[in-house]
N, C-alpha and C positions, 0 to 999 in steps of 0.2 A: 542421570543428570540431564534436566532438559537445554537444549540448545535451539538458537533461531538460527535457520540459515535464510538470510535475509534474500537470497538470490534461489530462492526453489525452485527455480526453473521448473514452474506445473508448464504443464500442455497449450503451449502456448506456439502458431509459428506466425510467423511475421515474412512475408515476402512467399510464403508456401514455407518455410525451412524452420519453423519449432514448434512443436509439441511434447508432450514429455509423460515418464512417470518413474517412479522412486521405489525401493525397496529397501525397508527397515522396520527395524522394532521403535516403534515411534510413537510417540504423543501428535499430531500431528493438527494444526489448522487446516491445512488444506495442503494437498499434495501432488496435485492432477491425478494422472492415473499411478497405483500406488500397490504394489504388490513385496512380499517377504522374499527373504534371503532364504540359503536351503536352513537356517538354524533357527529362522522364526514361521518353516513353511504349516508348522502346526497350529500357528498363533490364528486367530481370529483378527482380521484387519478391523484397526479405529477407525470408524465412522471418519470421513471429512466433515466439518463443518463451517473453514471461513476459508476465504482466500483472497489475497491480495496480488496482482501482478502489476507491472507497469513495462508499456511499451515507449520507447522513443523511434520515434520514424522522420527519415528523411529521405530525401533522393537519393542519395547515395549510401544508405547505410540505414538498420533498423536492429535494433536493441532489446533484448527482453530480460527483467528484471523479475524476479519470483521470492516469495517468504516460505521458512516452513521451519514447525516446529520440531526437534527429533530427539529422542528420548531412547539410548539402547546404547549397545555394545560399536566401537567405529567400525570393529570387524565388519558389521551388519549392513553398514549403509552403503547402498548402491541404488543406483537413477539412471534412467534410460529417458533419451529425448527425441524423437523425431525431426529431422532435421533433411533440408535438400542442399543437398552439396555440401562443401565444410563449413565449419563456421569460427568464429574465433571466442576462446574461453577467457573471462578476466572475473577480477576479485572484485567486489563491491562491498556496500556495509549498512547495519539498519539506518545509520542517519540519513542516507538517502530517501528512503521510503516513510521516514518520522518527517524529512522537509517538505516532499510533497504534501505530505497530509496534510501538515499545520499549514499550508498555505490554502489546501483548497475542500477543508471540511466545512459540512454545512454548519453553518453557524444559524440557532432562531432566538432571534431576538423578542419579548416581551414588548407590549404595544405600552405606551406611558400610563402609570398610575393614574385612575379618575378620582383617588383621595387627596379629600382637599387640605390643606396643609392653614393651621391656626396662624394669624399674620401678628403673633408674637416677638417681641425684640428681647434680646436676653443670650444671657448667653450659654496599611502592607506590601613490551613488546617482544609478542610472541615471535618465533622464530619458527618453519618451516625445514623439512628434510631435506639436506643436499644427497640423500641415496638415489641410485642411478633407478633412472626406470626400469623396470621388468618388461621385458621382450613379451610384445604382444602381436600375435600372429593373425593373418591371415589362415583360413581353413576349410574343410569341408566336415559337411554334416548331414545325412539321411540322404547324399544323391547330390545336396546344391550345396554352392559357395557363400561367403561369408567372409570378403575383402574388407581390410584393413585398411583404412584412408588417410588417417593421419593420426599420432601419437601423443603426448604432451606432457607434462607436470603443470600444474597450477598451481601455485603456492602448496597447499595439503596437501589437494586432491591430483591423482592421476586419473585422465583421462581418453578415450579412443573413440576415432570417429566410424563408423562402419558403413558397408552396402552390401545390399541380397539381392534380389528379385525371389528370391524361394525364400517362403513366410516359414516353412518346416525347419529350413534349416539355420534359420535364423531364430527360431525357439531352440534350437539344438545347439547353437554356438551359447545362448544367453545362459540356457541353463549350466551345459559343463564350464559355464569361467562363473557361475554363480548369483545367478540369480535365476529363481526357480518360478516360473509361468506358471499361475495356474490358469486350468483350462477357460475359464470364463473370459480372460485378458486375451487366449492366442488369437482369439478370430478380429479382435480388436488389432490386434499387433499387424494381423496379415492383411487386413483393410489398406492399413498404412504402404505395406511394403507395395501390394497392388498399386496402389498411386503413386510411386515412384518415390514414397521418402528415403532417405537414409537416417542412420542411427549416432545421437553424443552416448554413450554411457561414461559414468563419473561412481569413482569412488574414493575413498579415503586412503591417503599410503599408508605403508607400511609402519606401524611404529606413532601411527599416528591417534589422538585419544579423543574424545568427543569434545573437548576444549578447544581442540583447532580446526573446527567446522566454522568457515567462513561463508559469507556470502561471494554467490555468482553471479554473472551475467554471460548474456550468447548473444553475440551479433554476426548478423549474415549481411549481404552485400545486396542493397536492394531493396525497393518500398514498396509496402504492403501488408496488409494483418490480417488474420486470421487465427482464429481462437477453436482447436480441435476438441469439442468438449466431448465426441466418443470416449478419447485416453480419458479426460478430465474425469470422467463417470466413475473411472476406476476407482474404489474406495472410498465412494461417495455414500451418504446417506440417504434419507428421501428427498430431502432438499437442504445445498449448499447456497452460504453466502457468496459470493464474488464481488469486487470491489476492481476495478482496472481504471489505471490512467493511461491517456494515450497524451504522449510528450510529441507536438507535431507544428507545423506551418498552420494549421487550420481546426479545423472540431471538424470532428468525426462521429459515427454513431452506429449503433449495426444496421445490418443491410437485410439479413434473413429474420431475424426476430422485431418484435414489438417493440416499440418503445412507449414511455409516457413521462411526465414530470407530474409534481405536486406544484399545484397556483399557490400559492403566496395567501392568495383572497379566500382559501376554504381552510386558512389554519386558524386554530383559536387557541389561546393560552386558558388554560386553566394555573387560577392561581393557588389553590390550594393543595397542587402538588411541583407548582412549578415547573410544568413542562409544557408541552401542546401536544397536539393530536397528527405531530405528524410521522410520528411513525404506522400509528393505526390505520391512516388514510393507507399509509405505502404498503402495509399488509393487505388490505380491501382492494387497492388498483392489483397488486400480484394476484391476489385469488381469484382478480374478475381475469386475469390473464391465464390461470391455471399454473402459474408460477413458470413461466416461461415467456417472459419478457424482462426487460430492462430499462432500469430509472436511468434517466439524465441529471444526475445529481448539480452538477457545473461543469460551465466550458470557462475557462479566464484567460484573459490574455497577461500573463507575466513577465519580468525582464528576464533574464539571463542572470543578470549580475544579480537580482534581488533572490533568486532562485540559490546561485552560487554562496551568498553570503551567510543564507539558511544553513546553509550544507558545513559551510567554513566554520561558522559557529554553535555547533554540534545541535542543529533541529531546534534551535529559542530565534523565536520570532513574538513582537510583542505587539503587531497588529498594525504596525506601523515601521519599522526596521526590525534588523537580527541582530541578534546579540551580537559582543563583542567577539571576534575571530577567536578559535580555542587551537590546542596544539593536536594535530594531525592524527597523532597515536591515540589520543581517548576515544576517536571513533573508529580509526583505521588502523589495521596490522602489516607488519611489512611483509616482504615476501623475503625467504633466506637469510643468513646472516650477513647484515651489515656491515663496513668495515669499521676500526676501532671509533674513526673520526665519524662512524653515521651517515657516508657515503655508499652508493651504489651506484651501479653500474644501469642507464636503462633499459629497461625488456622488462624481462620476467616469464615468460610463457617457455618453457624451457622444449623446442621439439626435438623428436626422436627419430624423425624422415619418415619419409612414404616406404614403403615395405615391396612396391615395385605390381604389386599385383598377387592376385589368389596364390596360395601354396596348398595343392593336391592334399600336403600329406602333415598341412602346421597347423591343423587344429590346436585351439589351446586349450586348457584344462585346469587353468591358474585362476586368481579372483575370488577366491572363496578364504571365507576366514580371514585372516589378518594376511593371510600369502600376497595382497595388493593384485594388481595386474600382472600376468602373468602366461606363460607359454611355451609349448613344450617343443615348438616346429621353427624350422628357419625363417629366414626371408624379411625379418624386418631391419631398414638399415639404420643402423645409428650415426646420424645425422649431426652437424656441431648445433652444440646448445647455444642457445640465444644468450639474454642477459639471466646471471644468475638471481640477483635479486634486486628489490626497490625498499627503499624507506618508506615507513608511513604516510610521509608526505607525496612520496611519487604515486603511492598508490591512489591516496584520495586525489591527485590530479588527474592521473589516468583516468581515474571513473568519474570526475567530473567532464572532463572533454569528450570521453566517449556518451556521455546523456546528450549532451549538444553538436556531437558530430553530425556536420552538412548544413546547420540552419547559420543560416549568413544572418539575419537580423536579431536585431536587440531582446526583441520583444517574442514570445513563442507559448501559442497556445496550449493549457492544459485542459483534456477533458474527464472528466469522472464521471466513470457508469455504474451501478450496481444492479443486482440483481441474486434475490433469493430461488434461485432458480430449483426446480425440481427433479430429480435424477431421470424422470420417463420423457423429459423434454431434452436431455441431454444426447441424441441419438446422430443428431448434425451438427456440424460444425458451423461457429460465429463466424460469420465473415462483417469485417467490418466494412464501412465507406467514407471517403467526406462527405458532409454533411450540406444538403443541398442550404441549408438554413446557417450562414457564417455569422450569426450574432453570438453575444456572450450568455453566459447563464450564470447569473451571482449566487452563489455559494451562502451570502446574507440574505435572510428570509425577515424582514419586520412584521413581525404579528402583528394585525390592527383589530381582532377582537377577542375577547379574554368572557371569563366565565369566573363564579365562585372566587370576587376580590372582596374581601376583609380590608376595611378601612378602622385605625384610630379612636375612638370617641370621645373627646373634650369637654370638659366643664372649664370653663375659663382657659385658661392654657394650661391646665393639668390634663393627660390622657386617663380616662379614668375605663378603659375596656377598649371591646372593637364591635364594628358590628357594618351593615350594608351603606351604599356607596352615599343612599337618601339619609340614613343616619347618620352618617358621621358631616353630609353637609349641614343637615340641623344641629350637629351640636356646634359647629362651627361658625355659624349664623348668629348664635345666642349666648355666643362665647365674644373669642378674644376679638375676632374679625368685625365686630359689631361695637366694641369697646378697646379702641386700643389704645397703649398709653400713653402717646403723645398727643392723639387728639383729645382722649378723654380731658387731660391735663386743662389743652386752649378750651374746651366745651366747658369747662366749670371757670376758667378764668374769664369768657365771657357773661355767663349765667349770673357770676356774683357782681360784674358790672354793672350787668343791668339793672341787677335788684339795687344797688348802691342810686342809679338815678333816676330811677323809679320813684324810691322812698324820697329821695332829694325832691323828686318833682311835686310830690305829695305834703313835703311842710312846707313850700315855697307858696301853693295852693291855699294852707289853714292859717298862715301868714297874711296872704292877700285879703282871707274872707274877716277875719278877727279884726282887721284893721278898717 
């Protein structure tokens, strides 16, 4: 059964603190960097081929939102994210990422028909596990440690935060709780740890089925982006899609790679397939880049409210307002069970405490299979649980407020980058920047020259075929436009006037001469 988890948190950090990658038997769009469980380490990893993320950033706080498709056993799914310091884990949902888009996809519009038109008259809720978390430990592995930093439940998913400085034994903790490295990812993983990251890993609880893969989000404290496309290479192709909006004060753009736009003035419609040439253009700018650059597809500046209303009204925007507000649960799922009356209690993030520091001898060994998280050593404390659950509704509010946490104004820039980027280009990491250039980049593209338009062909005001743009004006000429029917009408009620005193003037004349 395939599932989107709309929050795929690929490899992505923001502030220095997200990167990521995923383990599962999966179908997957895109997944950052992407390795098996021990029960699909046989399997052959899917290709990546798209991906979507969206950052929000602000002073105080930056947000990362990921899609991704998964296909397998819940047992199977588990994700590892690169992260500095802790971070906070919440639910999100695809209308999020359907709002942004219907707001800020390119739109190309056709440049006006040059067919001339005959000047004739005449006459379209699910529920989440209250089972207690599994004791996840702190540990040692090959020599080094493999501290435990924070604990969680999030709706499905149980999650744990971690830290090493030793890359070996931090392959050694991942694989005994279950998820199995291979070799080509560890040097990858140990790049990380060398740079001071620490570790989210996420997997599904206990009891839990592939139905209740929600989307996620990770926010850290602090502004800044950065896109580790090392991880992201993991499970890549020869060349991936990517697709990122940055939700910000300003536009942004990368800082280490290329960038380019498509002008407006080199699109041409062709009408005989109704499309333009601008995607071919954007293939021909990437090849001339070697596929390691990135489009400025739009930067807009949008409301708040017009953004929110999107969202409220489950992603229908008609180009001009959003639809009518829809009920919460067709987008959103709640977390836990609600009370009779559909009440909850706020929170939701249920922690487990800090575990106090390394444990010598609490390796865990748990994680694998449906066993969830899991551990076979002391030291971690169980801490009081926060709020046990949110209604549908809290949750779509929580993850609307956290998209706009820190921006004080109405108005707040979105930018869209893409880039079919090629896996030998993927070796450094995107760092993004503001953009020394703060003007806008409209999303509406008016085509003003077209190719191959079929016009009409008229015999009087019947169409009688079609044919080029000089044809259809001749028939038009020597049709109706040339005889229409109200002038025809006064043209003959003058003609026969005159012929009436013409002829009068003519026997007034053989009158005068007779006489």
């Amino acid at each position: 059964m395939k599932q989107r988890l709309a929050s795929r948190l690929a490899p992505l950090v923001v502030a220095g603190a997200f990167a990521g990658a995923c383990a599962a038997e999966r179908e997957a769009s895109a997944c950052g960097g992407c390795f098996p469980g021990p029960q699909e380490a046989a399997q052959t990893l899917t290709d990546v081929t798209d991906e979507k993320m969206l950052l929000a950033v602000s002073p105080t706080q930056s947000t990362l939102y990921d899609e991704i498709e998964y296909a397998g056993s819940p047992s199977s799914f588990a994700w590892v994210l690169p992260i500095h310091g802790t971070v906070t884990v919440g639910l999100s949902a695809d209308v999020l990422f359907q709002s942004i888009d219907t707001l800020t996809a390119t739109q190309i519009d056709p440049p006006p028909s040059s067919c001339p038109q005959p000047n004739c008259s005449g006459g379209g809720c699910g529920s989440s596990s209250k089972a207690g978390l599994a004791s996840f430990t702190s540990g040692t592995s090959g020599g080094g440690t493999v501290q435990v930093l924070k604990q969680s439940t999030v709706g499905p998913y149980e999650t744990v935060q971690l830290h090493s400085t030793d890359a070996s034994a931090l392959d050694g903790w991942l694989t005994q709780n279950g998820f199995d490295i291979p070799v080509a990812v560890q040097p990858i993983l140990g790049a990380y740890v060398s740079e001071g990251f620490d570790f989210l890993a996420m997997k599904l609880s206990p009891g839990q089925g592939v139905q209740a893969m929600r989307p996620v989000r990770v926010t850290t404290a602090g502004a800044g982006l950065s896109l580790p496309l090392r991880m992201a290479s993991i499970g890549t192709g020869a060349i991936t899609g990517i697709t990122i909006w940055i939700v910000a004060d300003g536009r942004y753009e990368p800082h280490n790679f290329q960038t380019f736009t498509i002008p407006t003035s080199s699109l041409v419609w062709d009408w005989s397939s109704s499309s333009s040439n601008y995607t071919t253009l954007r293939a021909a700018q990437e090849a001339s880049f070697h596929n390691a650059a990135w489009e400025l597809e739009s930067s807009l500046d949008l409301s708040v409210s017009v953004i929110t209303n999107v969202i409220l009204a489950g992603g229908q925007y008609t180009g001009y307002s959003a639809g009518p507000p829809g009920e919460a649960a067709q987008d959103y799922l709640p977390v836990g069970n609600p009370s009779e009356a559909g009440v909850c209690d706020e929170g939701g993030e249920r922690d487990e405490g800090d575990d106090g520091g390394a444990s010598d001898g609490g390796t865990g060994d748990g994680m694998a299979g449906d066993a969830g998280l899991a551990g076979d050593g002391g030291g971690t404390s169980q801490g009081g649980a926060g709020g046990a659950c949110q209604t549908a509704e809290q949750v779509r509010d929580a993850d609307i407020a956290t998209l706009f946490a820190g921006m004080t104004s109405p108005t707040i820039r979105v930018t869209r980058i893409r880039s079919d980027i090629a896996q030998t280009a993927m070796t450094v990491d995107l760092q993004l920047q503001a953009s020394a250039d703060q003007s806008e980049v409209s999303n509406i593209r008016q085509v003003t020259q077209s190719i191959n338009e079929k016009c009409p062909l008229y015999d009087g005001c019947n169409q009688v075929g079609t044919g080029t743009v000089a044809q259809a004006q001749a028939s038009v000429n020597g049709g109706c436009s040339a005889s229409l029917p109200g002038r025809a009408g006064t043209g003959v009620g003058f003609g026969a006037g005159a012929g009436a005193l013409l002829l009068l003037a003519r026997r007034s004349a053989r009158r005068r001469r007779s006489g």
